[in-house]
SELUMLUM-435350 format. One record per residue: residue in three letters; x negated, z negated, y negated of N, C-alpha, C in turn. Coordinates in steps of 0.2 Angstrom, whole numbers, plus 5000, padded with zeros to 4 digits. Each point is the difference from the previous one (the first is absolute). Example, Ala and Ser with C-alpha at 12.3 -4.5 7.8 and 13.67 -1.06 7.14 Angstrom:
<nodes>
ALA493449615028500450004994499650004994SER500250044995499649994994500449974995
</nodes>
This chain:
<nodes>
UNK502549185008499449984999499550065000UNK499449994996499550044998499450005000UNK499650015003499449995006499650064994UNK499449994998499450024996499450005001UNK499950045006499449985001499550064997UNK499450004998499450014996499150025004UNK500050045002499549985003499249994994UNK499849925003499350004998500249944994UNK500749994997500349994997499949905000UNK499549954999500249935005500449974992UNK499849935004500449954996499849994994UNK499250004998499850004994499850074996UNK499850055003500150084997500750034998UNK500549975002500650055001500550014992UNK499849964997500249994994500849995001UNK500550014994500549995000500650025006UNK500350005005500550015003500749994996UNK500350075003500849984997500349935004UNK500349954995500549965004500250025006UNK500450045000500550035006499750015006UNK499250044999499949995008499549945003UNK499950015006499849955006499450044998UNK499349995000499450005000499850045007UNK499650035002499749995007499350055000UNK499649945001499150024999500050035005UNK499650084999499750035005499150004997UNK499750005006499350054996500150074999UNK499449984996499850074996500050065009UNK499849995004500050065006500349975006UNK500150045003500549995009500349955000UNK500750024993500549975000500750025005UNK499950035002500650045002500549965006UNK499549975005500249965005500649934997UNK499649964993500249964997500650014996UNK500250074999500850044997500349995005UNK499750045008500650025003500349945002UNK499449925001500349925003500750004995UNK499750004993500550004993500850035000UNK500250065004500350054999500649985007UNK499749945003500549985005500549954998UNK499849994994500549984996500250014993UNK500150065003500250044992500550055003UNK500350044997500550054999499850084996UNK499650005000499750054994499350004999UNK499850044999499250024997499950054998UNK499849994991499850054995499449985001UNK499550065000499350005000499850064996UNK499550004996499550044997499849974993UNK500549974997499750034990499649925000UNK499550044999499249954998499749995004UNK500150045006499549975006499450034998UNK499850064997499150035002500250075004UNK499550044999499950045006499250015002UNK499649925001499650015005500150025007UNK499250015004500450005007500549955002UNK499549955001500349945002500950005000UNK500249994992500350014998500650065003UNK500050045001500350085003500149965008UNK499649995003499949985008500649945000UNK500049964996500449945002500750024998UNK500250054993500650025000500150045006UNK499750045002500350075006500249925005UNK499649985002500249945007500649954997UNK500049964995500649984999500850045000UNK499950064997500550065001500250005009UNK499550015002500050055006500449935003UNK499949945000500249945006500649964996UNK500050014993500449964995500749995008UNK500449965000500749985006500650014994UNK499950024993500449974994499950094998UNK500750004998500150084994499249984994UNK499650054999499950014995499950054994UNK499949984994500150054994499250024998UNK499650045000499550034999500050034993UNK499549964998499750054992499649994997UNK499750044996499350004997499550005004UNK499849955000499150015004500250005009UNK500649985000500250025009500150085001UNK500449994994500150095000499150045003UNK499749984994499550045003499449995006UNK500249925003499749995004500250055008UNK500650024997500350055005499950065003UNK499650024992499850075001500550034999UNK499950085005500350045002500649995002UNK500550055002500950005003499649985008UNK499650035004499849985006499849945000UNK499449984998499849934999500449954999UNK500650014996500749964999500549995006UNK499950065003500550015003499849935007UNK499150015001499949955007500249944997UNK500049994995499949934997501049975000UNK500250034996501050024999500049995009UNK499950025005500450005003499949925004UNK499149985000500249945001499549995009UNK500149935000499549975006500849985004UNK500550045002500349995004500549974997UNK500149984994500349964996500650054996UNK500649965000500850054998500049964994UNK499750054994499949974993500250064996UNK500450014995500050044993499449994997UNK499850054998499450004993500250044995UNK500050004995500250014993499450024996UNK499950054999499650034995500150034994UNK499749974995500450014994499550024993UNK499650095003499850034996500150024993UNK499750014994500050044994499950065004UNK499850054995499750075000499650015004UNK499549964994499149995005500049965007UNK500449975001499849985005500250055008UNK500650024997500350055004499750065002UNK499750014995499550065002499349995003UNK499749944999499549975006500350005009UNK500949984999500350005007499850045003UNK500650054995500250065003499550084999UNK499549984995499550055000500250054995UNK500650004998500350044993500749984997UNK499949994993500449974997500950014999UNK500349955001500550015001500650054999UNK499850034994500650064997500549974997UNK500450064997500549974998500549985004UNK500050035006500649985004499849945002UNK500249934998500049965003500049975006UNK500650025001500350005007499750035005UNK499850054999499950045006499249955000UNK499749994996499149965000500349935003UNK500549974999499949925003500250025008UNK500550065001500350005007499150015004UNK499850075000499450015000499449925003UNK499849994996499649925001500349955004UNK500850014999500349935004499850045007UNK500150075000499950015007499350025003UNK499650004995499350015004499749935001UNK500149944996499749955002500649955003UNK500750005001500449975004500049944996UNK499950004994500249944995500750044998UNK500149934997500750014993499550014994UNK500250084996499649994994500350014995UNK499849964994500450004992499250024996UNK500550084999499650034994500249984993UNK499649964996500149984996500050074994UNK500449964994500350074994500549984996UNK500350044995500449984998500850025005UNK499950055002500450005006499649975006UNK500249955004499649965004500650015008UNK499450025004500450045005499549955009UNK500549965004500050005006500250045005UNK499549995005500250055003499749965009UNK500449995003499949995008499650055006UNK499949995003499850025006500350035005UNK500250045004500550015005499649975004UNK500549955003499949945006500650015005UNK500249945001500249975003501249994996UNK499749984997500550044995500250055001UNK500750004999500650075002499850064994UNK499949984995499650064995499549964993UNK499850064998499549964995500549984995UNK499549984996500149954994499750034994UNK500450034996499650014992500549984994UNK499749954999500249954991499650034995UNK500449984996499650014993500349964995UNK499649984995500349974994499650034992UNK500350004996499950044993500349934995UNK499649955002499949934994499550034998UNK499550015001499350024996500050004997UNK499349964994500250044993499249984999UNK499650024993499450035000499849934997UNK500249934999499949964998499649955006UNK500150045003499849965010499250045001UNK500050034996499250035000499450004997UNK499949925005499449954997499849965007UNK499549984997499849975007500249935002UNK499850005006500549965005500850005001UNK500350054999500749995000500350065005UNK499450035003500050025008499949945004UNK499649934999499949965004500749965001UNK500249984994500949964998500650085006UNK499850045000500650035004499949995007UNK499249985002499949995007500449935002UNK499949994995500149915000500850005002UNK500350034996500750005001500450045006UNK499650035004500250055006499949945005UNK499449954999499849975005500749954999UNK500349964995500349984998500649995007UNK500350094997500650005003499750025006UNK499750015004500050005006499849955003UNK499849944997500049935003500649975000UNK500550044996500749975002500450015004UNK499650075003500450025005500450074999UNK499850044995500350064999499550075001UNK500250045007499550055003499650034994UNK499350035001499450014996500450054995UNK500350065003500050064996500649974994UNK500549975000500549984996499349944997UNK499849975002499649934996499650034994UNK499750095004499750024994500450034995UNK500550025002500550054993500449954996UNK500149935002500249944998499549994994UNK499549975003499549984996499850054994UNK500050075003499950044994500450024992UNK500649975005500749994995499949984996UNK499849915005500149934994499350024994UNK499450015002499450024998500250044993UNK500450034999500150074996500549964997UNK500449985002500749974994499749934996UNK499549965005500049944994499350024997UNK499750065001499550024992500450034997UNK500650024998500350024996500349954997UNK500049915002500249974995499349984996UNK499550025001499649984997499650024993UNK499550004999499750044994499850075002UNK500250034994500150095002499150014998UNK499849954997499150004999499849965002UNK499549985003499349975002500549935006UNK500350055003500449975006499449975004UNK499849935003499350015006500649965007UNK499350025004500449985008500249944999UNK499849934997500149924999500650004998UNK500250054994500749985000500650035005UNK499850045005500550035003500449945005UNK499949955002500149965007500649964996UNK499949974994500449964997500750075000UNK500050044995500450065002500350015003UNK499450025008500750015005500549945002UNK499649955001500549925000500650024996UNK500050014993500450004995500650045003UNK499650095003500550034999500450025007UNK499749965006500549995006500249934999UNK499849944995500849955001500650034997UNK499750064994501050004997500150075005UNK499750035004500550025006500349975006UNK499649975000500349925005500749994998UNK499849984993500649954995500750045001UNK499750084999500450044998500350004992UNK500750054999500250004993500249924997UNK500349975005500349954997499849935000UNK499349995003499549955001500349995006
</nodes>
């Protein structure tokens, strides 16, 4: 199940919701408190793409983050409500809470984190970040690189996947790769694999699609399509 909530969003303003998910009215301000009641029954929490970056807005993402009880995936306007690698790093690590958080920068936004743009070494930019803000980070690319935190964990963790392709570069379909990290980690598969998973699946099913005017609406049917015939496998 798929929990949507909006802030500001009611029953007569809200215009069309997707079939698939559950609705959940927030106001327009000091919604936070009424996620984290939400969140106790849930598995997962993607937060950012569309929220705003009013204040308002920034202060209830950092609190939800900071208290969430549930793995979360950060992006877009959470991203920025993060700030800085420091200012992330208070918020990542949390109100006492043993949670994963998943950050899942472009370029731009990594260089608001980190204070200078990634480079080309990929790897060494996603190791970097995971380790200054103690998130799992996925630096988005056409080479698309995870990169873990040293914890608790016998050693780090750096994935990578190379599905990427330039047909994924439009908008909203950095929100569809959030969506599909939240995904698998409400199934129960650790963050850093949820995210090199998801970057896989993200990268392989735009490649069944149109090589022009590819948009994020069509990606979801897609990935459906293109993890049942791995399911099915070769032989059905």
């Amino acid at each position: 199940m798929v929990r949507l909530a909006v802030p500001g969003a009611d029953e007569e303003s809200a215009g069309p919701w997707p079939n698939e998910a559950v609705r959940v009215i927030l106001a327009q301000k000091d919604w936070a408190d009424d996620v984290l009641a939400v969140l106790e029954r849930c598995r997962a929490l993607v937060i950012g793409p569309g929220l705003g970056r009013d204040d308002a807005t920034l202060d209830a993402v950092r609190r939800v983050i900071t208290r969430s009880p549930v793995p979360v995936v950060a992006d877009a306007d959470a991203l920025f409500a993060l700030g800085d690698a420091r200012s992330a790093r208070e918020v990542v690590l949390g109100d006492g809470v043993d949670r994963p958080v998943v950050l899942t920068p472009h370029d731009g936004e990594y260089r608001r984190l980190a204070g200078h743009d990634p480079g080309p070494d990929r790897v060494a930019a996603a190791t970097r970040l995971a380790e200054s803000t103690g998130a799992v980070v996925l630096v988005k690319g056409s080479l698309t690189v995870v990169a873990a935190p040293e914890g608790e964990a016998s050693h780090r963790r750096r994935l990578m996947a190379a599905a990427g392709t330039s047909a994924l570069a439009t908008a909203g379909t950095g929100d569809v790769l959030s969506g599909i990290i939240g995904a698998f980690v409400a199934r129960g598969v650790d963050a850093p694999r949820s995210a090199a998973f998801a970057a896989h699946v993200h990268g392989g099913a735009a490649r069944r699609g149109r090589s022009e005017g590819l948009l994020s609406i069509d990606l979801p049917d897609l990935v459906a399509d293109w993890l049942s015939e791995i399911e099915s496998g070769p032989h059905g």
